[in-house]
Structure formats: structure tokens, C-alpha cells
C-alpha positions in Angstrom: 85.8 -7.6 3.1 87.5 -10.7 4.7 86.8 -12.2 7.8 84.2 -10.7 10.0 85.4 -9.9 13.4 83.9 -7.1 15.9 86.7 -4.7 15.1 84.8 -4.2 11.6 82.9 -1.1 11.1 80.8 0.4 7.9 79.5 3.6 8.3 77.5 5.1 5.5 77.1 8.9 4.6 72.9 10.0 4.3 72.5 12.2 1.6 72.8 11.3 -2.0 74.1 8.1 -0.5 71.1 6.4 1.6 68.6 8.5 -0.9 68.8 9.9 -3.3 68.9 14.1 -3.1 68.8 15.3 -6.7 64.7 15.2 -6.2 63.9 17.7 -3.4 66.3 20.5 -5.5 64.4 19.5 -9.0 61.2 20.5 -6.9 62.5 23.5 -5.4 64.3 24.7 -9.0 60.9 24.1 -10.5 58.8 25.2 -8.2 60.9 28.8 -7.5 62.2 29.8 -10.7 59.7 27.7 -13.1 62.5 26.0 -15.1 61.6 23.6 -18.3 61.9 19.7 -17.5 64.6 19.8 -20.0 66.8 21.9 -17.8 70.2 20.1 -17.2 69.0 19.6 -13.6 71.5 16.5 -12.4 74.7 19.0 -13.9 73.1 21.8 -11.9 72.9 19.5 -8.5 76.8 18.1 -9.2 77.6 22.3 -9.2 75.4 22.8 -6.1 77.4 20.1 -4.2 80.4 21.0 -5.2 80.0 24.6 -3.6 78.0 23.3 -0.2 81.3 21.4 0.2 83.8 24.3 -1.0 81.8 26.5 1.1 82.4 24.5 4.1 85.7 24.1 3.9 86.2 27.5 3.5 83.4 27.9 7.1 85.6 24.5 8.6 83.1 23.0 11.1 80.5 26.0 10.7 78.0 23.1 11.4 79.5 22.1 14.4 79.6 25.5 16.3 76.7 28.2 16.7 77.1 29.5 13.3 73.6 29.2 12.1 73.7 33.0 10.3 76.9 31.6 8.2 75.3 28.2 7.1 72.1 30.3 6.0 74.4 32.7 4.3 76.4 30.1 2.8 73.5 27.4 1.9 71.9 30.5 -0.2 75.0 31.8 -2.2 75.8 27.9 -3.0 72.6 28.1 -5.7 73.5 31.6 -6.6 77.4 30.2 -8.0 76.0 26.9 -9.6 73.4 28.6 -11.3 75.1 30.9 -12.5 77.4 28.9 -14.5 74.1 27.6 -16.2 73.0 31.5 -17.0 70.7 31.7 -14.5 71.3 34.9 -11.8 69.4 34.4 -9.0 68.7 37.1 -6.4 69.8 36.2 -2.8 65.6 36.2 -1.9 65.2 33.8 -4.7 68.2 31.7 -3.5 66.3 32.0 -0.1 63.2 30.2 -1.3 64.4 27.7 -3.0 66.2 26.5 0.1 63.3 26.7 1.6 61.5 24.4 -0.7 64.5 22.3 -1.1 64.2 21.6 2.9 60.5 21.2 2.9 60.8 18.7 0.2 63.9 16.8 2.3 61.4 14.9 4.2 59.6 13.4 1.6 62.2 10.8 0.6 63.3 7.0 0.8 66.0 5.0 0.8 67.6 3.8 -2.2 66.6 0.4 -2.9 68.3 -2.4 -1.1 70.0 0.3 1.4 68.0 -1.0 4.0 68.7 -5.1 3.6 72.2 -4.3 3.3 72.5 -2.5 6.7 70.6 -5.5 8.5 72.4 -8.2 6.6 75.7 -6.5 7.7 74.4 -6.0 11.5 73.2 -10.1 11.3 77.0 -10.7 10.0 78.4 -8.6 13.4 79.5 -5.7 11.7 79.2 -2.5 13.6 77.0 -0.7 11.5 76.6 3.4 11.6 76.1 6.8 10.3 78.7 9.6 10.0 76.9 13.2 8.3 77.5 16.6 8.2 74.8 19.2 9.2 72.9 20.7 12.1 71.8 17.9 14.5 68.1 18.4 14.8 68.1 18.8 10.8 69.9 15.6 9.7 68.0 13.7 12.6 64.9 14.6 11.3 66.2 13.3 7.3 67.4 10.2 9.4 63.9 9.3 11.1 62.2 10.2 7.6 64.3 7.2 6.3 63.2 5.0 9.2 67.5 4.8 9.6 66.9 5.2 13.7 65.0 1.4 13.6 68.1 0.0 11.8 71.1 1.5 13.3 71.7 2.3 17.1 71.6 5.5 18.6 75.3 5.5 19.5 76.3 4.6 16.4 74.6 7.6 14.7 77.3 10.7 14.3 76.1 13.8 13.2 78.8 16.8 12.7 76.7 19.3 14.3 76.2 16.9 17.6 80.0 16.2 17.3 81.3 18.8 16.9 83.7 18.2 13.8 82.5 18.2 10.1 83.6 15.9 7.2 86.2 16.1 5.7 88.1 16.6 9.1 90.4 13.2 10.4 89.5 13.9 13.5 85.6 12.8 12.8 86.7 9.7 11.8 89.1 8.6 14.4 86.4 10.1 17.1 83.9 7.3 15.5 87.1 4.7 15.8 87.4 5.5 19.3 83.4 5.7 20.0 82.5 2.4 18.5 85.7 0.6 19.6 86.6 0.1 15.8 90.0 0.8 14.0 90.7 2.8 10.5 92.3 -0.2 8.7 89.2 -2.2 9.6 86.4 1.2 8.6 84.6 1.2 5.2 82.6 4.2 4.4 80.4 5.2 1.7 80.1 8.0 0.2 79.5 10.5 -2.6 81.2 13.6 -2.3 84.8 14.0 -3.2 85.2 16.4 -0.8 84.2 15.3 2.0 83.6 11.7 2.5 86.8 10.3 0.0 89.1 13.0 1.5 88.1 13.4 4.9 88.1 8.8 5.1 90.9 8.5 3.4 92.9 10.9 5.1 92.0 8.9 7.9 93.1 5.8 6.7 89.9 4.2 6.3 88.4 2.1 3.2 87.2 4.1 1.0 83.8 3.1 -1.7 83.1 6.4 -3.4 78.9 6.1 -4.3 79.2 7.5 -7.5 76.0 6.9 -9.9 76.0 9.8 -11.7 79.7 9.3 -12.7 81.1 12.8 -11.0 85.1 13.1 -11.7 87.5 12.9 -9.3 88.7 16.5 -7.7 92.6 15.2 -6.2 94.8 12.4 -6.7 92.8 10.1 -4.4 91.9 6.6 -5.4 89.1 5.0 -3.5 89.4 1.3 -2.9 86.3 1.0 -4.8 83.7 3.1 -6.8 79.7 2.0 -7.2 77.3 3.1 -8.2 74.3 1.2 -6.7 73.6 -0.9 -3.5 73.7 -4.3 -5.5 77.6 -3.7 -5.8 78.3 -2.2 -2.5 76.3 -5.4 -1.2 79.1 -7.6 -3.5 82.0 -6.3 -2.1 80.9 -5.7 1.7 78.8 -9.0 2.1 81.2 -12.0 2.4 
């Protein structure tokens, strides 16, 4: 990462990058429709991301605005078009309740391991350290204290899309952290997994881009991240100088 100076900032995504999120949908899949353990469960989750971010794109910055009828609507039909690639036709009450188990299950989780030493050993370095997610505010701020993030990183350094204002993959997120934590874009690294949101919406910023990608998902555009990983022991390589 070079020379540590104030102007550096790392900001991390929260889910499926601080923990890991294919666990609460297992339970919910599971417990709603009663699937076999063998069930291609970490295909099905790549399929449910990749229509939560279609979806919002399609709703741009639903989180942001009072659209909570939409995100229901469109957190629902996401299960009902993965699943149904897997021949599996869900009705829109069972997509219902398994978002409600998936949620209820969302606050059972920890960090994936060494997530936590590499934020302090980055804040001991002088790195401005932060957050940058998409969701309702309360929401992700509840995932955030279940992590314990909110005794690690500052308050002000915490940017949530639906406190904001602006959802990933938007620019405009980025440069408002830039300006809000008196950093720059050549000098911004964020992590990420989804293609979507966090390697388009940061590298259409201009920031440094390290795509978190463990369960080896495949590029959607002619991106190229400065850097893929796949755990925190090679994030900690290239960011820890």
C-alpha cells in the first residue's frame, strides 16, 4: 500500500465480506422449504446475490428513500428467481418467510477470522479506517453492533446507504465518503464481494479496488480489480506495510 500518510482510507463492505452470509440463508432454505444438506446451497446464495443487486439497480437507491414496500417486494422475488433456476418454485408467502428467517438468523454471526486485527492494526498504522454498506439504516446498524464493528471503527466513519442517502454501486457514495473523511479516491481501498456493487460502484470512482472473492464468483464486466482474495490473511499482505 506504500507509505502511510493521513490521506489513506480503507473502507470495508459488511456482508459476505466482514462475515460470512451464506449461513443465515442455509438456515432459512432449510428451515422454510426443508431442503437436503446436499442441496447446492453456496450456488443458490451466488444466484440470490446476484438478483438483490440486479434488483437494486433496477430500484437505484430504493434503500436510501422511503421505499420500504419496494425493498420487501423486491427482497422476496430475489429467492423466487434464484430458486427457480435450481427447480424449486416458491410462492411469494414462502419467499416471505424465508426472509424472515434469513433476517432473524442475521444477528447470530461473527466476523471472519482476523477481520477484526486487521482493522486495529490499520487504525495503529493511521489509516482512516471505515464502513461503506447498502441497506436500511437501523437494519445494517443492528448487523454492525452484532459484529462488535461500532468498538472498532468511529461513528463518522460508518456510512450506511440508507442514512446516506445513495446506494452502491453509485460514484457519488464514494466521493461523499472522500469528502466526509477528508480522504481522496487514488488513496481509497475497499473491499468487497459483489461485482455489482462494490467493484463497479469503487472503481468507477477511481478507488482501489480488492474484490473478496472466496467462493471464486466470475467476473460480470470488463473490470479488473487491483487485487482479488479470498481471505483476511491476504488482504492483511497487501494492505499492512
Amino acid at each position: 500500500m506504500g507509505q502511510v500518510n493521513s490521506t489513506i482510507g480503507v473502507f470495508f463492505d459488511v456482508d459476505d465480506t466482514l462475515y460470512d452470509h451464506l449461513d443465515p440463508l442455509r438456515f432459512a432454505l432449510q428451515h422454510v422449504l426443508l431442503l437436503a444438506e446436499e442441496f447446492p446451497y453456496e450456488s443458490a446464495y451466488h444466484r440470490v446475490r446476484y438478483y438483490s443487486d440486479l434488483l437494486t439497480e433496477q430500484n437505484r437507491n430504493v434503500n436510501a428513500v422511503d421505499g420500504v414496500a419496494i425493498l420487501e417486494e423486491m427482497r422476496s422475488k430475489r429467492y423466487i428467481l434464484a430458486l427457480e433456476e435450481f427447480g424449486i418454485s416458491l410462492t411469494k408467502e414462502q419467499a416471505v418467510e424465508v426472509q424472515s428467517q434469513y433476517l432473524a438468523r442475521q444477528f447470530k454471526i461473527k466476523p471472519y477470522d482476523g477481520a477484526i486485527v486487521l482493522l486495529k492494526q490499520l487504525q495503529v498504522q493511521g489509516v482512516t479506517v471505515g464502513l461503506i454498506t447498502n441497506g436500511p439504516l437501523e437494519h445494517q446498524m443492528r448487523k454492525i453492533k452484532s459484529l462488535c464493528l461500532d468498538d472498532v471503527i468511529l461513528d463518522n466513519h460508518i456510512f450506511v446507504s440508507g442514512g446516506v442517502g445513495l446506494d452502491k454501486p453509485d460514484p457519488r457514495l464514494f466521493a461523499y465518503v472522500n469528502e466526509m473523511t477528508e480522504t481522496t479516491a487514488e488513496h481509497s481501498y475497499y473491499i468487497g464481494d459483489t461485482w455489482r456493487n462494490d467493484v463497479v460502484g469503487a472503481m468507477n470512482a477511481g478507488w482501489n479496488m480488492l474484490w473478496f472473492n472466496p467462493r471464486n464468483a466470475q467476473p460480470e464486466s470488463n473490470h479488473t480489480p487491483h487485487y482479488i482474495v479470498k481471505n483476511y490473511e491476504e488482504i492483511s499482505r497487501i494492505l499492512l506495510k
